[in-house]
C-alpha positions in Angstrom: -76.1 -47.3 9.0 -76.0 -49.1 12.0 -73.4 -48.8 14.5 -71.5 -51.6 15.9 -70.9 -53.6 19.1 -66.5 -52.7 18.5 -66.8 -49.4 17.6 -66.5 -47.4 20.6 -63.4 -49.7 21.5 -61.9 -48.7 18.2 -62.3 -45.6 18.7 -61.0 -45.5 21.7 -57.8 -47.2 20.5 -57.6 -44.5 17.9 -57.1 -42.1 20.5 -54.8 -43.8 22.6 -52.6 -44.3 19.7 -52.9 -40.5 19.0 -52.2 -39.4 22.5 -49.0 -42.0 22.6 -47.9 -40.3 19.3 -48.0 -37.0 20.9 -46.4 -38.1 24.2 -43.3 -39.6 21.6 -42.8 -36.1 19.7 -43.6 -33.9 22.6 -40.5 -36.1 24.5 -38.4 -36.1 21.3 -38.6 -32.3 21.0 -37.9 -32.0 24.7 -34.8 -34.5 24.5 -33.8 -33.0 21.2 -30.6 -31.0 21.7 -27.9 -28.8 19.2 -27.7 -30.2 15.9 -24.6 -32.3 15.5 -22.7 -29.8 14.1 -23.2 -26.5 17.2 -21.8 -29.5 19.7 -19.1 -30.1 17.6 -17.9 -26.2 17.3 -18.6 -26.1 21.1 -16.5 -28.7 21.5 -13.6 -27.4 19.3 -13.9 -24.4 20.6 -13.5 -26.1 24.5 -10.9 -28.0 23.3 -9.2 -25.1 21.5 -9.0 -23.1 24.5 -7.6 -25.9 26.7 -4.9 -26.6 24.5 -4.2 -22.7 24.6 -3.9 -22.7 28.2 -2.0 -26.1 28.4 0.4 -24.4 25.6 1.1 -21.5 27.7 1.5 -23.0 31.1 4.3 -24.9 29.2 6.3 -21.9 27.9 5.9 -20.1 31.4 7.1 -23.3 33.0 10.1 -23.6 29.9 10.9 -20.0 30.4 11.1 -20.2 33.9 13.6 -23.4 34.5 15.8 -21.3 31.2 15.8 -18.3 33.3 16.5 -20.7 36.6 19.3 -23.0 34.8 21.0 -19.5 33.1 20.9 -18.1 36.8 22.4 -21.1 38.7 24.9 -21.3 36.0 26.1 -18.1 36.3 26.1 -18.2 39.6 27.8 -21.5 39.5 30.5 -21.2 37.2 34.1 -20.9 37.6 34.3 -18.2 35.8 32.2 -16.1 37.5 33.7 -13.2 38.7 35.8 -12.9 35.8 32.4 -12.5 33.8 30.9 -10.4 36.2 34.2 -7.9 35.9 34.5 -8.5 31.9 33.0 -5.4 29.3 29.7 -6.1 28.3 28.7 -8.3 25.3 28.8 -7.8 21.8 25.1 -7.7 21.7 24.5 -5.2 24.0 27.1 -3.0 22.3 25.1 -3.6 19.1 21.7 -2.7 21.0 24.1 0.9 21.5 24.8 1.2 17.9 21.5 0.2 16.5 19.8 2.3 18.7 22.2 5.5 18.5 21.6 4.5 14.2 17.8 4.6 14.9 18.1 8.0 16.4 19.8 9.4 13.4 17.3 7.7 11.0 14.8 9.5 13.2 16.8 12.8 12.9 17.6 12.9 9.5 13.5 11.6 8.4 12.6 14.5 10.7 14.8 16.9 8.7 14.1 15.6 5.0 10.5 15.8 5.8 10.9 18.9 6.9 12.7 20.1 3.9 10.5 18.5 1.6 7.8 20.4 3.0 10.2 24.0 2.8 11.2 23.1 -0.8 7.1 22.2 -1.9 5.7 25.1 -0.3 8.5 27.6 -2.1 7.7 25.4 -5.9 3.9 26.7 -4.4 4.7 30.1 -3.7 7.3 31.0 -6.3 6.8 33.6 -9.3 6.3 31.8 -12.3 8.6 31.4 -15.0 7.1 33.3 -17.4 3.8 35.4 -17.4 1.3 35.2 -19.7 1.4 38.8 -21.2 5.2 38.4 -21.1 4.8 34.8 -23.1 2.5 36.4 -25.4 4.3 39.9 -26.1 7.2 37.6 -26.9 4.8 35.0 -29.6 3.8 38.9 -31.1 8.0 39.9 -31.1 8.4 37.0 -33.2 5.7 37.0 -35.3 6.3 41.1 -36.1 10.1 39.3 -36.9 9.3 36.6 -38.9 7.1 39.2 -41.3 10.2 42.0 -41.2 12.1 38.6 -42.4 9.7 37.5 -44.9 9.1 41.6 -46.4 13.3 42.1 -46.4 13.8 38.1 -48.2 10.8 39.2 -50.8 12.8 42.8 -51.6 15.8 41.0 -51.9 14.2 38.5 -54.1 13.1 41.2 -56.4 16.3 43.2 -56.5 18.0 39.9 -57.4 15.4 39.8 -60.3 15.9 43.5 -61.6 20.1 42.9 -61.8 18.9 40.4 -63.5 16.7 42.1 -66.2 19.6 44.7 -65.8 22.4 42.2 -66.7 20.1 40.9 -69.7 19.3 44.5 -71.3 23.0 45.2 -71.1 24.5 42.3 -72.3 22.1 42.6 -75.2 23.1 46.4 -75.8 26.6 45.5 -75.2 28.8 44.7 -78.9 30.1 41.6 -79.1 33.7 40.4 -79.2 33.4 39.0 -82.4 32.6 42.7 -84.0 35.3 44.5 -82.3 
């Protein structure tokens, strides 16, 4: 086949659709950036942190106008001097008790651990109860009983038997009432 007069001009339009295709995607994957979702964890995580800092510039500034107002109060007040002068609060007095009642938790744990630990290691250490050859000699004791029991029941069981015999051969020998 022949060629024609147009195709070298559609060729040539076949590759500058080409090369414009691969200018677009070569610019799309420059421009392409994080998926949707990375941003939006970046920008959590920016905003997280911001609001952390905001939060606690806030309580410093809140705790410092309390500690500021409680100063300028006491300072202020017309009672001042008689609270200076006057014994110290119940709460400190309980900070006394509850620490003096911490100490004696601590004492006494201390000392029932230590106890404990005495009283396991003599239930380790002790003799035992009973020894074997003791715990045996005693099984043999009663078994050498129980047969004495058994021989002196089985005598008694046959000298039961002969008064028995005894009473029958008698009373048979013996004369009756009738022939007196």
């Amino acid at each position: 086949m022949g060629r024609t007069v147009s195709e070298p001009l559609l060729r040539s339009k076949l590759e500058v659709k080409e090369q414009i295709r691969s200018l677009v995607r070569s610019s799309v994957r420059e421009r392409l950036g994080p998926s949707f979702e990375t941003r939006l964890q970046w920008s959590l995580h920016r905003k997280t942190q911001d609001l952390k800092q905001v939060q606690q510039e806030q309580r410093d500034i809140l705790q410092d106008a309390r500690a500021h107002g409680e100063a300028r109060a006491q300072a202020e007040s017309p009672i001042a001097a008689f609270a200076r002068d006057r014994p110290p609060p119940n709460s400190w007095k309980q900070a006394q008790f509850l620490a003096e009642r911490k100490r004696k938790m601590s004492e006494q744990a201390r000392k029932y651990s230590q106890e404990k630990e005495a009283m396991q290691h003599r239930l380790r250490t002790r003799e035992p109860l009973f020894r074997v050859s003791e715990v045996q000699a005693a099984q043999m004791a009663l078994a050498a009983q129980a047969a004495k029991r058994k021989k002196e029941l089985v005598d008694e069981e046959r000298k039961r038997w002969e008064h028995i015999d005894d009473l029958q051969r008698s009373v048979i020998n013996r004369p009756l009432l009738m022939e007196s």
